[in-house]
MMTF fields as JSON, N, C-alpha, C and O atoms, coordinates in Angstrom:
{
  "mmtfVersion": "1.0.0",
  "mmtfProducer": "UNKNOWN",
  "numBonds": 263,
  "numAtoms": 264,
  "numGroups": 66,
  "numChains": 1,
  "numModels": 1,
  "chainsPerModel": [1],
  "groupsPerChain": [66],
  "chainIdList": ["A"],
  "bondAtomList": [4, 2, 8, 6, 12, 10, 16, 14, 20, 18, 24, 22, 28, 26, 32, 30, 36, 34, 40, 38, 44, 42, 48, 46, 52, 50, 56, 54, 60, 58, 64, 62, 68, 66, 72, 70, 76, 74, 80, 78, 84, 82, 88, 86, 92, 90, 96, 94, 100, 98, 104, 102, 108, 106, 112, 110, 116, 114, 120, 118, 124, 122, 128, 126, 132, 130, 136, 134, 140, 138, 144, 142, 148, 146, 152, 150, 156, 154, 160, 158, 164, 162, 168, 166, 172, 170, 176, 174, 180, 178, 184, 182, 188, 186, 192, 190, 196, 194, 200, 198, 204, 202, 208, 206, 212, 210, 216, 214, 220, 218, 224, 222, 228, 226, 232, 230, 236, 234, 240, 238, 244, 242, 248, 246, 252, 250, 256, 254, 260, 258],
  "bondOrderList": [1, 1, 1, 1, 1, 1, 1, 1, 1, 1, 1, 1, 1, 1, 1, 1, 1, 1, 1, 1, 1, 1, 1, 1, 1, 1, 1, 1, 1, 1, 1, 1, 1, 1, 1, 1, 1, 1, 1, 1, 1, 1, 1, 1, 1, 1, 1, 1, 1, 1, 1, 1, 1, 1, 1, 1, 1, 1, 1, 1, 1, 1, 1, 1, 1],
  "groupList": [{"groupName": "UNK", "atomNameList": ["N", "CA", "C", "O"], "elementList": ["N", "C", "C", "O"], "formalChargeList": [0, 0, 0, 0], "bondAtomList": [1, 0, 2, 1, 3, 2], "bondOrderList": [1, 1, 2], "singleLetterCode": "X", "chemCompType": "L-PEPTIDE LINKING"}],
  "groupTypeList": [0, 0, 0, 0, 0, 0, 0, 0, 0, 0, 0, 0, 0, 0, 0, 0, 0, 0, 0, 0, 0, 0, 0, 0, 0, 0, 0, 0, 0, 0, 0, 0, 0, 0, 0, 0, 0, 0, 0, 0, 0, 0, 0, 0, 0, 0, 0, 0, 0, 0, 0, 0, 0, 0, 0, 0, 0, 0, 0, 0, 0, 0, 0, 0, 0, 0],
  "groupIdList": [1, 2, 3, 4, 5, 6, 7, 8, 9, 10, 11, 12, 13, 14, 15, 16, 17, 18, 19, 20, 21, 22, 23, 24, 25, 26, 27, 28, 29, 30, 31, 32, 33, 34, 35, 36, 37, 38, 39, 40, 41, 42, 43, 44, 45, 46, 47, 48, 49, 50, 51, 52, 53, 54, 55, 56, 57, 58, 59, 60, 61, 62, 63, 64, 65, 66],
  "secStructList": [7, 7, 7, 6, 6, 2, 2, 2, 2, 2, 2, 2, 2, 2, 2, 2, 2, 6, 6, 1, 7, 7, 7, 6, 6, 6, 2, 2, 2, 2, 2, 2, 2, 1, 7, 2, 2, 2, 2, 2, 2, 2, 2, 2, 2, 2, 2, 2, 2, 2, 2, 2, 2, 2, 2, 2, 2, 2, 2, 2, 2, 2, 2, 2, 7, 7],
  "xCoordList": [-19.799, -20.567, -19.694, -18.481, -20.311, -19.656, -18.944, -19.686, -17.952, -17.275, -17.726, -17.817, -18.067, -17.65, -17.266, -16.133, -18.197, -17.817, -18.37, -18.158, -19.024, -19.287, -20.057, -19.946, -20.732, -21.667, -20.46, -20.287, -19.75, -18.612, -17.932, -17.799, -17.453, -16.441, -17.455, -16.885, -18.702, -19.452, -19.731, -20.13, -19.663, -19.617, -18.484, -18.473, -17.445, -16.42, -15.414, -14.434, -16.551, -16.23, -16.94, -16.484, -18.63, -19.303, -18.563, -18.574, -17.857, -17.329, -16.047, -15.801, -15.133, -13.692, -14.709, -14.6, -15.425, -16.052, -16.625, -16.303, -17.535, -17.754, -16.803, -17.008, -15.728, -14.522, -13.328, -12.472, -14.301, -12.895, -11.734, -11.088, -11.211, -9.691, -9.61, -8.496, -10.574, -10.554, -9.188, -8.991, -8.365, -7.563, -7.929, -8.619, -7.534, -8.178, -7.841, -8.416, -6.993, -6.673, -7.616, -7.552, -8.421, -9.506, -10.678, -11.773, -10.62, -12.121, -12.551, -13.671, -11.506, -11.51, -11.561, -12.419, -11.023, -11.284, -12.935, -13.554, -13.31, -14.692, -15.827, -16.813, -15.196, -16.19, -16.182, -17.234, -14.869, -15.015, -16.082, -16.878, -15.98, -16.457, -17.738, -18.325, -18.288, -19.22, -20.801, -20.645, -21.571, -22.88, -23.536, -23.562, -23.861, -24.552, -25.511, -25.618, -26.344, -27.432, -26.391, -26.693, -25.576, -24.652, -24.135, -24.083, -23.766, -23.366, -24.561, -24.584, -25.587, -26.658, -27.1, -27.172, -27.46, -27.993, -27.011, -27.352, -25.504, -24.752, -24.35, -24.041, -24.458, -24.778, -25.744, -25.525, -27.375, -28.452, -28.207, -28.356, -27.704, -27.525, -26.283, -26.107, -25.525, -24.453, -24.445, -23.827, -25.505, -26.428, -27.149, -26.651, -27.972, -28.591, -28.172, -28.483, -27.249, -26.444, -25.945, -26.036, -25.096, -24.902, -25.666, -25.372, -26.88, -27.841, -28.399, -29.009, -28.314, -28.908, -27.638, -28.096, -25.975, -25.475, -25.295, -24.916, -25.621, -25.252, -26.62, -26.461, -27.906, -29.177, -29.112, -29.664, -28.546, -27.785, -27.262, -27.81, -25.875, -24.987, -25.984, -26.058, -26.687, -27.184, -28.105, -28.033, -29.217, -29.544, -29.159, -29.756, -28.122, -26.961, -26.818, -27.287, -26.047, -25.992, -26.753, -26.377, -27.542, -29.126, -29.574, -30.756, -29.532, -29.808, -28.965, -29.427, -27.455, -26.519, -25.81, -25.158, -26.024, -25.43, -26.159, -26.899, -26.132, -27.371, -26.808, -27.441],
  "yCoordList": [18.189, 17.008, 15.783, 15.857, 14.609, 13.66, 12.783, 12.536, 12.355, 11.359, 10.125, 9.661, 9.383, 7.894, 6.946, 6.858, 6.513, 5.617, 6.415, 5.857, 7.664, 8.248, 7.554, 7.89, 6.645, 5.812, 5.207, 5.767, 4.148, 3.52, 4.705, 4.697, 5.78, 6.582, 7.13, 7.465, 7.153, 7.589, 6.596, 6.861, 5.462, 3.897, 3.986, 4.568, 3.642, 3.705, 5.144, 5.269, 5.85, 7.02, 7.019, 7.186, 6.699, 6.232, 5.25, 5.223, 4.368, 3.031, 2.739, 1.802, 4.125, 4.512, 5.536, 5.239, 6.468, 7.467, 6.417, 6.474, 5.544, 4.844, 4.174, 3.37, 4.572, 3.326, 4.482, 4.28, 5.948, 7.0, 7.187, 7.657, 6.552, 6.178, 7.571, 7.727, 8.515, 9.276, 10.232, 10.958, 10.313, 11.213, 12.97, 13.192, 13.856, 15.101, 15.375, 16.35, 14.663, 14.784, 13.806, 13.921, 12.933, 11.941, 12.797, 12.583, 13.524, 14.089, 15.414, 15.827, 15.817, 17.472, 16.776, 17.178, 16.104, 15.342, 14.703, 14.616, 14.352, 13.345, 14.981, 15.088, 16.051, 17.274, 17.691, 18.112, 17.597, 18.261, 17.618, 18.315, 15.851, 15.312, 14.777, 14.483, 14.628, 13.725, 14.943, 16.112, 14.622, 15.523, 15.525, 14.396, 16.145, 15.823, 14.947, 14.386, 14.548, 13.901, 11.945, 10.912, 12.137, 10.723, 10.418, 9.264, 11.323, 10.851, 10.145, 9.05, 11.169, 10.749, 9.569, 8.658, 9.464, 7.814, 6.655, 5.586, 7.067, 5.556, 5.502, 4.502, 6.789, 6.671, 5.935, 5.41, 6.169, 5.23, 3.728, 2.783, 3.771, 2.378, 1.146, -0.069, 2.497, 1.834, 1.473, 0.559, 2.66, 2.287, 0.83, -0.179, 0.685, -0.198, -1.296, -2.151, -1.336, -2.663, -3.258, -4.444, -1.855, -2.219, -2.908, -3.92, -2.14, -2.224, -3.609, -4.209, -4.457, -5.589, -6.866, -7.95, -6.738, -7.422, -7.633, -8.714, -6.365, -6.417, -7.592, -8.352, -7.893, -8.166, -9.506, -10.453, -9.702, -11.002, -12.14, -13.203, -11.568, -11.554, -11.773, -12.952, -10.946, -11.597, -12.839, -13.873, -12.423, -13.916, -15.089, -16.084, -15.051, -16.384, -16.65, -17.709, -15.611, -16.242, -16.793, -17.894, -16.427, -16.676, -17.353, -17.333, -18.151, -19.716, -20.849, -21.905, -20.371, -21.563, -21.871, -22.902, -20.47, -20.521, -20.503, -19.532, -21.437, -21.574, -21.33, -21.364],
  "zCoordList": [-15.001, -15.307, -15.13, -15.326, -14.746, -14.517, -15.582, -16.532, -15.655, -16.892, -16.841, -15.704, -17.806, -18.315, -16.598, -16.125, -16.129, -15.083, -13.414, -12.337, -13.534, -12.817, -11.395, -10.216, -11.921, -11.182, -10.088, -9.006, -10.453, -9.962, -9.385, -8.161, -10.084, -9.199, -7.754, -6.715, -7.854, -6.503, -5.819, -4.685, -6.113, -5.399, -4.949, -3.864, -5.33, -4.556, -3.302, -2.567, -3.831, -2.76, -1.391, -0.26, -1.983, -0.667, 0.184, 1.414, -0.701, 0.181, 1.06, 1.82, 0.614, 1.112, 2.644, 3.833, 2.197, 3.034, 4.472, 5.659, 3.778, 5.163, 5.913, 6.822, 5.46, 5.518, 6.94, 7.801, 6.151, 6.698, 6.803, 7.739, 5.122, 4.652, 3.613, 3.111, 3.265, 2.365, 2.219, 3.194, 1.291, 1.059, 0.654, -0.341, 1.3, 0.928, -0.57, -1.054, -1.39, -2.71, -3.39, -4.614, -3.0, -3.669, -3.127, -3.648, -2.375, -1.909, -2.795, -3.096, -3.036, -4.268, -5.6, -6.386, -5.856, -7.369, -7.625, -8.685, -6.379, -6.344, -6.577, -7.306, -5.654, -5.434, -6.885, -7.365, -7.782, -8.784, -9.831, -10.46, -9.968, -10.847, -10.961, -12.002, -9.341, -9.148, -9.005, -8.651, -9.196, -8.659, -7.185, -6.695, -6.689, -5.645, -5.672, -4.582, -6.548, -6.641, -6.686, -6.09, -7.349, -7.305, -6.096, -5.668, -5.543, -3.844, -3.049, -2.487, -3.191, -2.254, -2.558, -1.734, -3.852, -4.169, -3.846, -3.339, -4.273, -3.792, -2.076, -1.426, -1.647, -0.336, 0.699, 1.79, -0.385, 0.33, 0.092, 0.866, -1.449, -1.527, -1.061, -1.155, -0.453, 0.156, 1.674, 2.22, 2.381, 4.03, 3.519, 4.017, 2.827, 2.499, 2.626, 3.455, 1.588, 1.512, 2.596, 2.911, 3.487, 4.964, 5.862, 6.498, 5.855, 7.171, 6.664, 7.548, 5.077, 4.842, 5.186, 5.547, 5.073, 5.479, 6.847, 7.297, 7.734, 9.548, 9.61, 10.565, 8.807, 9.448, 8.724, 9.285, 7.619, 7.423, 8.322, 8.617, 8.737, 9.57, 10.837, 11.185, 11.516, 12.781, 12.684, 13.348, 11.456, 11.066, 10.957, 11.369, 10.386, 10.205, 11.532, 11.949, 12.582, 13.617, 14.54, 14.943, 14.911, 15.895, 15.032, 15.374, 13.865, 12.92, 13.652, 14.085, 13.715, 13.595, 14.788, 14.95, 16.063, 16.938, 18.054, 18.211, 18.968, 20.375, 21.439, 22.494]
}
C-alpha cells in the first residue's frame, strides 16, 4: 500500500518517466510503493497536461508570430 505522499511520489515518477532519466533503483522502489491504479491516473494527467502546454505553446505562437 502506498505511504503518506503517494500521490506526489506517482507525479513525480510519471514526470522523470516522460523525461527517460529513470534510475532502475527509483523504478523498484516506485514498483514497490506505488499502485497501479496511481501510475495510470498521474500518467493521464501528466499526457494531459502535456498535450495542453504543446497546444498552448502553438497558440501563443500563431497569436504573436506572422
Amino acid at each position: 500500500m502506498a505511504e503518506g505522499g503517494g500521490n506526489l511520489k506517482a507525479a513525480l515518477a510519471v514526470f522523470w518517466s516522460f523525461l527517460g532519466v529513470r534510475k532502475r533503483r527509483d523504478y523498484d522502489a516506485d514498483a514497490q510503493n506505488l499502485t497501479p491504479a496511481q501510475i495510470v491516473i498521474a500518467g493521464l494527467i501528466g499526457g494531459a497536461v502535456f498535450v495542453l502546454t504543446i497546444l498552448l505553446l502553438v497558440y501563443l505562437l500563431m497569436k504573436f508570430v506572422k
